[in-house]
C-alpha positions in Angstrom: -19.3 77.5 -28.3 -19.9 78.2 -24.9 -23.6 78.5 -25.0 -23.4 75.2 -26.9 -21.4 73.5 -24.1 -23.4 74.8 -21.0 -26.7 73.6 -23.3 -25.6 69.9 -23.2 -24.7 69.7 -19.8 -28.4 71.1 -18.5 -29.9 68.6 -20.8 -27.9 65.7 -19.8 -28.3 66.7 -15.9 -32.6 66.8 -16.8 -31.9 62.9 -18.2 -30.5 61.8 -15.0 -33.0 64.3 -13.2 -36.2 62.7 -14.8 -34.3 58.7 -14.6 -37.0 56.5 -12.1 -34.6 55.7 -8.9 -36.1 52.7 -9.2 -37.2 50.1 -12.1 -37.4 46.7 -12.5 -37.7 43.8 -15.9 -37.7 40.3 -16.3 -35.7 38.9 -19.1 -38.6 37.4 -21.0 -42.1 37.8 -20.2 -43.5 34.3 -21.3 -41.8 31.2 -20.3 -43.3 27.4 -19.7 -43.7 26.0 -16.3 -40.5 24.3 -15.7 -38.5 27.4 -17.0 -36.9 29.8 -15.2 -36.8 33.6 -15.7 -34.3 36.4 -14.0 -36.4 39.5 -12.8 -33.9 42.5 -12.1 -33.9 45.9 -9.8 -32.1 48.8 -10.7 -31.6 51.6 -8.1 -30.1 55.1 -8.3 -27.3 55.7 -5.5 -28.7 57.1 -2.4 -31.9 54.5 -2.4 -29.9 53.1 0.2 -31.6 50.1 0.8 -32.5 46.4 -0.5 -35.2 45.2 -2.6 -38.0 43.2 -0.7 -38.5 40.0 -2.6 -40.4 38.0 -0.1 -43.7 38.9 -1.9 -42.2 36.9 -4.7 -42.7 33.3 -2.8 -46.2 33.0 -3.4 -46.0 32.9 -6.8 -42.3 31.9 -7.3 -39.4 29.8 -6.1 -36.6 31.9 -5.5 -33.6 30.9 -6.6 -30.9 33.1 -5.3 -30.2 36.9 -6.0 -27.0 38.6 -6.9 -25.8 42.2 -7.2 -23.5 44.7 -8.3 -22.5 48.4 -8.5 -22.1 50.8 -11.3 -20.5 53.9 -12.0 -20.0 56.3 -14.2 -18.6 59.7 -14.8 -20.5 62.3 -17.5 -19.2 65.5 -18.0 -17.3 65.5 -14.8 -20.5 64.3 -12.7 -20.1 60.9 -11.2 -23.1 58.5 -11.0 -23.8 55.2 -9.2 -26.8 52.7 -9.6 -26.7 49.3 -7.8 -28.2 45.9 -10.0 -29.9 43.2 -8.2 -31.0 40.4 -10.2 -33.0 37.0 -8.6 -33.7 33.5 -10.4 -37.4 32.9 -10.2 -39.1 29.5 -10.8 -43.3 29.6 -11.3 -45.1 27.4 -9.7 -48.2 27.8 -11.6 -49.1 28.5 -14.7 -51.0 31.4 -16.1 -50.7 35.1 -16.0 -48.6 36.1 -12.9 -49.0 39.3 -11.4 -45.6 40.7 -9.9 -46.6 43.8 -7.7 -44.5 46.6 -6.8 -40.8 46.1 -5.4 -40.1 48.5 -2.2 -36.8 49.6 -2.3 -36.5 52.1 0.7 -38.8 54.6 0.1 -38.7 54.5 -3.9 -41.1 50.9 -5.5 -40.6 49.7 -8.9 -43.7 49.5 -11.4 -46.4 46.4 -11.7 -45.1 43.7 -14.0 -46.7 40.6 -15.3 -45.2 37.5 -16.6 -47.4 34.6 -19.1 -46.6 30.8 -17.7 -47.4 28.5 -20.4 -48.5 24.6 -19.3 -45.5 22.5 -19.7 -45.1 20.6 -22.5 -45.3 16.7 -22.5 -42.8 16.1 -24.9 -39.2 17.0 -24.3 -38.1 20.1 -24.5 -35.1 20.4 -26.6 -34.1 18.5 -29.5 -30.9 18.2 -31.9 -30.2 21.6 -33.5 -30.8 23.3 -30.1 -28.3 25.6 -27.9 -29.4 22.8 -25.2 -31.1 19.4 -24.8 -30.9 16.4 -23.0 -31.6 12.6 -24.1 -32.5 9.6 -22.2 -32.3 6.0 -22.7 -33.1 3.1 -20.7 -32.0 -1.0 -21.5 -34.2 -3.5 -21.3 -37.3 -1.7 -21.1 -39.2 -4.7 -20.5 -37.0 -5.8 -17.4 -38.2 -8.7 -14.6 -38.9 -7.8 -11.1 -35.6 -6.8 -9.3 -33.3 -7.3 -12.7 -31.3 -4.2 -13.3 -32.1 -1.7 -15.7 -29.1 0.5 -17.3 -30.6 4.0 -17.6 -28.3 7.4 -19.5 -28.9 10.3 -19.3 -27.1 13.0 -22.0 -27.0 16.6 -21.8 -25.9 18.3 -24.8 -25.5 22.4 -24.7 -23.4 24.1 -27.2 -22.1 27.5 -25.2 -20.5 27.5 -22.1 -22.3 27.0 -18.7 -21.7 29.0 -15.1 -23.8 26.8 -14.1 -26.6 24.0 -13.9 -28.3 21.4 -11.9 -29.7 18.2 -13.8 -32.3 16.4 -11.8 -32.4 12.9 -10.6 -34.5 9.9 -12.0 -37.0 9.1 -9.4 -40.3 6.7 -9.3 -42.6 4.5 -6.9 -41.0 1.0 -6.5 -38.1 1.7 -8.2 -34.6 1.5 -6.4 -32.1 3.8 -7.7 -28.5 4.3 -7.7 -26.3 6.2 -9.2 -22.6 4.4 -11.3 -19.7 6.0 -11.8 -18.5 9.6 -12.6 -20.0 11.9 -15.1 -18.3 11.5 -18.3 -17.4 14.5 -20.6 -16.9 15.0 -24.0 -17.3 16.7 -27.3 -20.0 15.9 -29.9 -20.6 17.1 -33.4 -24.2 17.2 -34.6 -25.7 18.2 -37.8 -23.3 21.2 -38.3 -23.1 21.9 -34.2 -20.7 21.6 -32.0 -22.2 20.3 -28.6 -20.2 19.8 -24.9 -21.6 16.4 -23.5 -22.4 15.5 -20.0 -23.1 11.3 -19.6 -24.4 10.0 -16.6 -25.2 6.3 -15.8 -27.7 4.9 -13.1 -29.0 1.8 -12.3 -32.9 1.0 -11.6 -34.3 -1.9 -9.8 -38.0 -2.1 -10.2 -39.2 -3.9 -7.5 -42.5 -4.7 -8.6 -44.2 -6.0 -11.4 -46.3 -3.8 -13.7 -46.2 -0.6 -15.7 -43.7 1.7 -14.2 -42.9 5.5 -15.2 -39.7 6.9 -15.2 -41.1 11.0 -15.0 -39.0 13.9 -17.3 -36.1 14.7 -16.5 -35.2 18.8 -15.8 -32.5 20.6 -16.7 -31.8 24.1 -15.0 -28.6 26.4 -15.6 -26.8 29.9 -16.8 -25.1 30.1 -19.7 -22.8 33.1 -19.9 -24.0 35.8 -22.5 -21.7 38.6 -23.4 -24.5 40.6 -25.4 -26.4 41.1 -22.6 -24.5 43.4 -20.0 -27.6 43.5 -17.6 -28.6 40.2 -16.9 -27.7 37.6 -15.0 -23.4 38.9 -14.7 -21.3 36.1 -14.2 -24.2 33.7 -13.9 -25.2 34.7 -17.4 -29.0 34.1 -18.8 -31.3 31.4 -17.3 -31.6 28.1 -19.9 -32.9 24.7 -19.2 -34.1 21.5 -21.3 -36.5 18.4 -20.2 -36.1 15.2 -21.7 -38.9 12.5 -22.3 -40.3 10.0 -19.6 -39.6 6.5 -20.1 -41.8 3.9 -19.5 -41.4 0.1 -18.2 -43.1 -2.8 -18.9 -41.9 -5.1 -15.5 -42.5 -8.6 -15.9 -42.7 -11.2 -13.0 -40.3 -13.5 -12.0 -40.5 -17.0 -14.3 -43.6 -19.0 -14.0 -41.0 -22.2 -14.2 -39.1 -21.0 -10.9 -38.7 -22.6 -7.5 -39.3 -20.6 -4.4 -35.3 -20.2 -4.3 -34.2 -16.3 -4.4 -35.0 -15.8 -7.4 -31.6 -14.1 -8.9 -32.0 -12.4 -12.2 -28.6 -11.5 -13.0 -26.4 -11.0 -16.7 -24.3 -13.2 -15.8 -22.9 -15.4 -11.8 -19.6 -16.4 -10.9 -19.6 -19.4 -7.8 -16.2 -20.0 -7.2 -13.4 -21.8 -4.8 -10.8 -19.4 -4.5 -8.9 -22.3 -1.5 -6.4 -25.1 -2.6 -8.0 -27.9 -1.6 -5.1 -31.1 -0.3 -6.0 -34.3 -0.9 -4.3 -35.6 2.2 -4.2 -33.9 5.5 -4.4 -35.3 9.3 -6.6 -35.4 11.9 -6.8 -32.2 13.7 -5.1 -30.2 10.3 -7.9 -27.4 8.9 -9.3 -27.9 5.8 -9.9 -24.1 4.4 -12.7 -23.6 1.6 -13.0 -20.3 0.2 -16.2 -19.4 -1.6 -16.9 -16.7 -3.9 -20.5 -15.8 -5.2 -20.7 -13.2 -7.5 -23.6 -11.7 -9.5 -24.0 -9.2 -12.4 -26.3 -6.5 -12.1 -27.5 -7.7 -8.8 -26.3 -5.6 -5.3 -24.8 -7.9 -2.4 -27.9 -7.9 -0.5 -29.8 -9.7 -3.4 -27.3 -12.8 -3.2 -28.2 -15.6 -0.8 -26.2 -16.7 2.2 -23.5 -18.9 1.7 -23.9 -21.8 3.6 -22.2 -25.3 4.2 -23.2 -28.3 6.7 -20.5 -30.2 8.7 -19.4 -33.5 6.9 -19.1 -36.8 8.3 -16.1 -36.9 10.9 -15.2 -33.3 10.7 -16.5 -30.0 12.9 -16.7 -26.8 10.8 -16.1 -23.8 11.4 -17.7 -20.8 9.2 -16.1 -17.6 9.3 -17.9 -13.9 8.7 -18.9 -13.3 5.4 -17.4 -10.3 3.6 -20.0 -8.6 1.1 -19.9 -5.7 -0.9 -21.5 -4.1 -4.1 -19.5 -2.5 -6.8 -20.0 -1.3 -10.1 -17.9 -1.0 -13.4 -19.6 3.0 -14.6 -22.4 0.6 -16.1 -23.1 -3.0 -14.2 -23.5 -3.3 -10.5 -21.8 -6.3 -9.0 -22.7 -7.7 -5.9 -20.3 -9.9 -3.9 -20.3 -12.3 -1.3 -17.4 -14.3 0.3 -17.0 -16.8 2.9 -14.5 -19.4 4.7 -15.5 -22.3 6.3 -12.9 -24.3 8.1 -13.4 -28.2 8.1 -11.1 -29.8 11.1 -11.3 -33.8 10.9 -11.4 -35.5 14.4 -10.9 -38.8 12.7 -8.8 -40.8 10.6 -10.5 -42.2 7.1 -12.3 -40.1 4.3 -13.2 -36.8 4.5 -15.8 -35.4 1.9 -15.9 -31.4 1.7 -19.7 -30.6 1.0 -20.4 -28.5 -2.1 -22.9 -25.8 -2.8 -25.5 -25.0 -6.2 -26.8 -21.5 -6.7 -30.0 -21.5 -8.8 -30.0 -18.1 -11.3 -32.0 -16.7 -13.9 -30.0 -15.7 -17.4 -31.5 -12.2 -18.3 -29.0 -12.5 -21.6 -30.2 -16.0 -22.4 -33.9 -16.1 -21.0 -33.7 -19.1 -19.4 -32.6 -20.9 -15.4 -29.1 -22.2 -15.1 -27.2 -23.3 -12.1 -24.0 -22.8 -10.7 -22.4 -25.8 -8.7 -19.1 -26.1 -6.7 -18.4 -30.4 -6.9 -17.4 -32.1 -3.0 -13.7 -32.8 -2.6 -12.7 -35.9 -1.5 -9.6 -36.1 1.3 -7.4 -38.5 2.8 -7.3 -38.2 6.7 -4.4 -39.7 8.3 -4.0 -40.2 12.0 -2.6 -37.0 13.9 1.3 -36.6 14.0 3.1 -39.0 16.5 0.2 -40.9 17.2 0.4 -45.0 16.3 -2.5 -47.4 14.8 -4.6 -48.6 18.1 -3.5 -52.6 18.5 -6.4 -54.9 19.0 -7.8 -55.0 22.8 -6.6 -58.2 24.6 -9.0 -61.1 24.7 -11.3 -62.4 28.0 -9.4 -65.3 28.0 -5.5 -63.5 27.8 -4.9 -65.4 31.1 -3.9 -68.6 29.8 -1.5 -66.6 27.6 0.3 -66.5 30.7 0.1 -70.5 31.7 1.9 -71.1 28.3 5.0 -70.0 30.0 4.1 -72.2 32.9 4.1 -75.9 33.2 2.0 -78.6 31.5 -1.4 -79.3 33.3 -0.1 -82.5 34.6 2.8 -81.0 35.9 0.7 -78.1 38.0 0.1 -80.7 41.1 2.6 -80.2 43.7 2.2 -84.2 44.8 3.4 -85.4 41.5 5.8 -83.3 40.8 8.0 -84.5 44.1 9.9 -87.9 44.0 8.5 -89.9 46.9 10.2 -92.5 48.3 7.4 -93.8 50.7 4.2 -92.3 49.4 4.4 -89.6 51.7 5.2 -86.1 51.5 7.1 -84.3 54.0 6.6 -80.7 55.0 9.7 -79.1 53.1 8.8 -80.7 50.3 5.4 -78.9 50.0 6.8 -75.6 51.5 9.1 -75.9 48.4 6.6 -77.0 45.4 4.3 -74.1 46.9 7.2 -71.6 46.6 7.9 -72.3 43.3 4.0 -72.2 42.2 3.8 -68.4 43.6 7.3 -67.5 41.8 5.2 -68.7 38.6 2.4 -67.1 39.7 4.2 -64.0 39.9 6.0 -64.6 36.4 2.7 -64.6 35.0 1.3 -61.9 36.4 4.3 -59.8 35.8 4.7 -60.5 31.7 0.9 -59.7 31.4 1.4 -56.2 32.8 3.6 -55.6 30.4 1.7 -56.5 27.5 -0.8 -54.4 28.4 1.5 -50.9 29.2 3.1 -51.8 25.8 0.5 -50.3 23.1 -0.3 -47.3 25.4 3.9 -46.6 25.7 3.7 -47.0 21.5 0.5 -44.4 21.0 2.8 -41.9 23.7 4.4 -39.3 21.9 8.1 -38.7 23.2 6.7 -35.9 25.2 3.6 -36.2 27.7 2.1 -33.7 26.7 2.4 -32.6 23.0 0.0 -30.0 22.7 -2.4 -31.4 19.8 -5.1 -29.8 21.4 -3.6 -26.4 20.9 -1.6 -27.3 17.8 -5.1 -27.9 16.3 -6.3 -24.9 17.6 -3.5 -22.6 16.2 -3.5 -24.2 12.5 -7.0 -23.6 12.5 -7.1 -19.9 13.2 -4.6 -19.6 11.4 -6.8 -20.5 8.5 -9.4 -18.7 9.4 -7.1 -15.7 9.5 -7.5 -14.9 12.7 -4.7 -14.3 13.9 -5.3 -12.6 17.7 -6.5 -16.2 18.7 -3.2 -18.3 16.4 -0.8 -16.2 18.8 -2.7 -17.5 21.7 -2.9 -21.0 20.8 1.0 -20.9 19.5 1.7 -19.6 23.0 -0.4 -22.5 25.1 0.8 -24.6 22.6 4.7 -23.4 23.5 4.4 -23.7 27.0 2.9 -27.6 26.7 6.6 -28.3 25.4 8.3 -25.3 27.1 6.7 -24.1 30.6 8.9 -20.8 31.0 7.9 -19.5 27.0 5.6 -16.4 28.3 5.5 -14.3 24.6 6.2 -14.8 21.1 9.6 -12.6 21.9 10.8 -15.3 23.7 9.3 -18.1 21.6 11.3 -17.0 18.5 14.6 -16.8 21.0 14.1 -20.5 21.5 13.4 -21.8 17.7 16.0 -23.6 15.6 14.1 -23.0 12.6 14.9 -19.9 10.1 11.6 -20.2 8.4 9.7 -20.5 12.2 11.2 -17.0 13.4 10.3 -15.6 10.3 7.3 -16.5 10.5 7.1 -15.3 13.7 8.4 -11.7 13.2 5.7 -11.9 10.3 2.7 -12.2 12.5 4.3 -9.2 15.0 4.3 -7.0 12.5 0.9 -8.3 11.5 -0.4 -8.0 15.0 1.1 -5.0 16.0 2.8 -2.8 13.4 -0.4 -3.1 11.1 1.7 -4.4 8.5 -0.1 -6.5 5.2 -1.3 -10.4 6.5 -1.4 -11.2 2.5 0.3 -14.7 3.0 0.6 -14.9 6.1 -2.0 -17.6 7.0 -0.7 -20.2 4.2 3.5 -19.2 5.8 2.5 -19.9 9.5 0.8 -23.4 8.4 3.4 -24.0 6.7 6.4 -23.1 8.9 4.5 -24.9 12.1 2.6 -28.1 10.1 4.9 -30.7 11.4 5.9 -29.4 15.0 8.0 -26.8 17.0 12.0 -26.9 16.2 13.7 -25.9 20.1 17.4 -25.1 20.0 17.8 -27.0 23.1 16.4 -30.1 22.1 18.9 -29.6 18.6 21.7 -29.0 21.2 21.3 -31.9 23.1 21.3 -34.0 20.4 24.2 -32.5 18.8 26.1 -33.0 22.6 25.4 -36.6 22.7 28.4 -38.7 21.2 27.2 -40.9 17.9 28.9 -44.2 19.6 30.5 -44.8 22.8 34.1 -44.1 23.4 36.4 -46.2 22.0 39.3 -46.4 25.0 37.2 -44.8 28.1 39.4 -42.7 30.5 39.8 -44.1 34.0 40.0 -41.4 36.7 
C-alpha cells in the first residue's frame, strides 16, 4: 500500500513537472470579420511577469484583457497558475498569424486564426441565441422629412455585456428618441430578452441613400466553459441588414417658402384677445407654431408687422425640440405686444404657414384670422372740442352794443350839437371797459377745453402707466417694477420702492399684487399669472390711502348750525 501511495505521488509530481509554464488558445479558430474572438495565456506561478500583447495591434483591435489566479492543492502540494484572457477584433480577413507571447522568460507556442470575409446579409436570424432586426418608415421619404428607424436586438441567454452600434450615413442627420425599451419576446418555441431603440433620420439630400449594417458586440455568460472569458463570459455578436432610401425632392408644385414636410402643424393663439381696450393699453398675441417630425430649427421665424395706429413690440422667441420615444417635435413661440397711440380701430395682423402633409401627400396651410379691436381714448382724457374759428372775435361784440350804437357821438344826448370833454372822457371809458369784457370772456373760452382734457392731477403718469402695462405683458417684469415706480412718484414724489408703494395703496388686490411680483423678482418664486394679476389689479389707476382719507374727512354737506367762536 505504501509502494502504491509513494508511486502516485511521483507520477503526479512528473505531470506538473513536464506542464509548459506557459500556453496560450483562442476560443475558436475561424470567425468572420466583424466577430470577435478571446485569445487566453496561462502561466505557472513563479513566471512572474505579464504577457506582452502589443504584437497583437497589427493584426487585431484589442479589446481589453482580464485576469485571474488559481490554486490548487494535490496530495498536500499547493499549485498556482494565473489566466489572462484579451478580446481581439480582426481587422483583415484571411489567415492570421499570432506569434509567440513573451511572458518573462517563458513564450507561448505560434497560433493561427481563419478570418472569413463578412457576410452581406445579416448575421443572425429568428431561431438564433442572438440577432438583431431593423426597420425604417417611409423608406421613400422627401428631402429633410423624418424618417422613424428601430432597431431590435433579440438574445436569448443572459448578457455581461454588449455594445450595439449607431446608425450613421453621408447626408443623413441623426438623432437618437427616447430610452431603450425592454422586454420579453416568444419566438417559434424561444424565449428572447428584447432591447428597442428608436432614432430619427433626416436625409438632407435627395437621392439613393444607405443606411450601412448595424453590429452587435457582447459576452454572454457561459457556465460550461470555466476558462474563458470569467465574468465576461464567451464573445457573441450579430449584424443586421442595411437599409436603403429612396429620397425624393421637395414638390415640384411648391413655392420658394421653407419648404416644411411635417406629419402633421399646429399654428396657434394661445392670448385672449379684448375687443375693446384704450390707447396706451397692450394688446398681447401669443403665437405658437408647432411641427411634427420636424426639429425647431426647421420652422420659420415668426413674424408680425405693426398695424395701423399701433407700435409693436416683439418679444424673444422661445424654441425647442422634443420628442414623444418616436416623433420629433419642434417648437417655436413668440409674443408680440401691440400698444395703440390712437383712438379708432385697431386690426391685429395675422400670420399663414405654408406645410407639406407627408400623411396626405399634398400642401396645406395654416392661418391665424386678424382681430379687430375697439380703441377708446386713454383714461381721464376728454373728446378734443372743435378749434375756435378766425373770425371768434365778433363772438365777443355780440355781448357788446349794436353797430350803430358803437359811436361815442351818438350815443351822448347833445343839447347844442357839441360835445363837451367829459362827455367823451366818459363814452371812451366805457368803450375800454367793453373792450376789456370782451377780451376777458374770450380767454376763457379758450382755457376751457384744455382745463376739460386735464386730468385731476398734472401729471398722471400715462407715459409710464403705458410703459408698465406693457412689460407687464411682455413678462418682463425687471422693467414693470421700474415703470410702476416712475409711475408712483408722478402721483407720489417721496414713493422710492415697491416696500413703500404697497404701504401707501388702498387696494387689497394692488398689495397683493405687489407682494406677488417681490417674490417673483426676488425670492424666485413661480410668475405663472402674474402678468394677467398685475394688469389687472393696476388697469384703471393707482388707489392711495391718502387720497381715500381725505375724501372720507371731508363732510358730505355743510354743517347745519355752524359753531361761532
Amino acid at each position: 500500500m505504501t509502494l502504491l501511495l509513494a508511486t502516485w505521488l511521483l507520477v503526479s509530481m512528473n505531470v506538473w513537472a513536464d506542464a509548459p509554464a506557459v500556453r496560450a488558445w483562442l476560443d475558436r479558430d475561424t470567425v468572420q470579420l466583424g466577430e470577435t474572438v478571446t485569445l487566453n495565456v496561462e502561466a505557472q506561478a513563479g513566471v512572474g511577469a505579464q504577457p506582452d500583447f502589443s504584437v497583437l495591434k497589427q493584426d487585431f483591435n484589442l479589446l481589453g484583457t482580464q485576469s485571474s489566479q488559481q490554486i490548487s492543492i494535490v496530495n498536500g502540494v499547493s499549485q498556482s497558475k494565473t489566466l489572462w484572457a484579451v478580446g481581439l477584433e480582426p481587422k483583415h480577413e484571411g489567415r492570421i498569424a499570432i506569434a509567440p507571447l513573451a511572458v518573462g522568460k517563458a513564450a507561448t507556442e505560434p497560433l493561427q486564426l481563419t478570418v472569413l470575409a463578412q457576410q452581406a446579409k445579416a448575421q443572425g436570424k429568428a431561431g438564433d441565441d442572438v440577432f438583431l432586426e431593423t426597420n425604417a418608415e417611409p423608406l421613400a421619404p422627401y428631402v429633410q422629412q423624418q424618417v422613424r428607424y428601430t432597431v431590435k436586438l433579440y438574445y436569448a441567454f443572459d448578457l455581461t455585456d454588449g455594445n450595439l452600434s449607431e446608425p450613421q450615413a453621408d447626408g443623413v442627420s441623426v438623432q437618437r428618441l427616447g430610452q431603450d425599451k425592454s422586454y420579453i419576446a416568444t419566438i417559434g418555441a424561444r424565449r428572447y430578452h428584447v432591447v428597442e431603440r428608436h432614432y430619427a433620420l433626416t436625409p438632407e439630400r435627395s437621392g439613393t441613400v444607405e443606411i450601412p449594417p448595424l453590429s452587435f458586440r457582447g459576452n454572454a455568460l457561459d457556465a460550461g466553459d470555466p476558462t474563458g472569458f470569467f465574468s465576461r463570459g464567451r464573445a457573441v455578436g450579430a449584424r443586421s441588414d442595411a437599409v436603403q432610401l429612396n429620397v425624393k425632392p421637395k414638390a415640384a408644385e411648391w413655392a420658394d417658402s421653407a419648404w416644411l414636410p411635417a406629419a402633421s402643424l399646429l399654428l396657434k393663439d394661445e392670448s385672449e384677445l379684448p375687443g375693446e381696450v384704450r390707447v396706451g393699453d397692450p394688446v398681447t398675441r401669443t403665437i405658437r407654431l408647432q411641427a411634427q417630425g420636424l426639429g425647431y430649427e426647421q420652422l420659420p421665424e415668426l413674424a408680425l408687422s405693426a398695424p395701423a395706429g399701433a407700435e409693436i413690440y416683439p418679444d424673444k422667441t422661445d424654441t425647442r425640440t422634443r420628442d414623444d420615444g418616436e416623433w420629433l417635435y419642434g417648437e417655436r413661440v413668440r409674443k408680440f405686444a401691440f400698444v395703440p397711440n390712437r383712438p379708432g380701430t385697431l386690426t391685429i395682423p395675422g400670420l399663414k404657414v405654408r406645410w407639406w402633409n407627408t400623411e396626405q401627400n399634398r400642401a396645406e396651410t395654416a392661418e391665424l384670422p386678424t382681430h379687430t379691436v375697439n380703441v377708446l381714448p386713454a383714461a381721464g382724457a376728454a373728446a378734443t372740442p372743435p378749434a375756435p374759428s378766425t373770425g371768434s372775435a365778433p363772438a365777443a361784440s355780440s355781448a357788446a352794443p349794436p353797430a350803430t350804437a358803437a359811436s361815442p357821438s351818438s350815443a351822448l344826448p347833445s343839447r347844442s350839437g357839441s360835445v363837451r370833454p367829459w362827455q367823451a372822457l366818459a363814452v371812451l371809458g366805457f368803450a375800454l371797459w367793453l373792450v376789456t369784457l370782451a377780451l376777458w370772456w374770450r380767454s376763457r373760452r379758450r382755457a376751457a377745453p384744455a382745463m376739460a382734457a386735464s386730468p385731476a392731477t398734472s401729471a398722471d403718469g400715462s407715459s409710464q402707466r403705458a410703459a408698465f402695462l406693457r412689460a407687464c405683458s411682455l413678462g418682463e417684469f425687471a422693467g414693470a417694477e421700474r415703470a410702476l415706480i416712475a409711475w408712483a412718484r408722478r402721483e407720489r414724489a417721496d414713493v422710492r420702492n415697491l416696500g413703500e408703494l404697497a404701504t401707501r395703496l388702498a387696494d387689497a388686490a394692488q398689495r397683493e399684487a405687489l407682494a406677488d411680483l417681490q417674490r417673483t423678482r426676488y425670492a424666485g418664486a413661480s410668475a405663472q399669472g402674474l402678468s394677467t394679476r398685475l394688469q389687472t389689479a393696476f388697469k384703471n389707476g393707482l388707489v392711495w390711502a391718502d387720497a381715500r382719507a381725505r375724501r372720507a374727512a371731508e363732510p358730505a354737506l355743510p354743517a347745519l348750525y355752524p359753531e361761532h367762536p
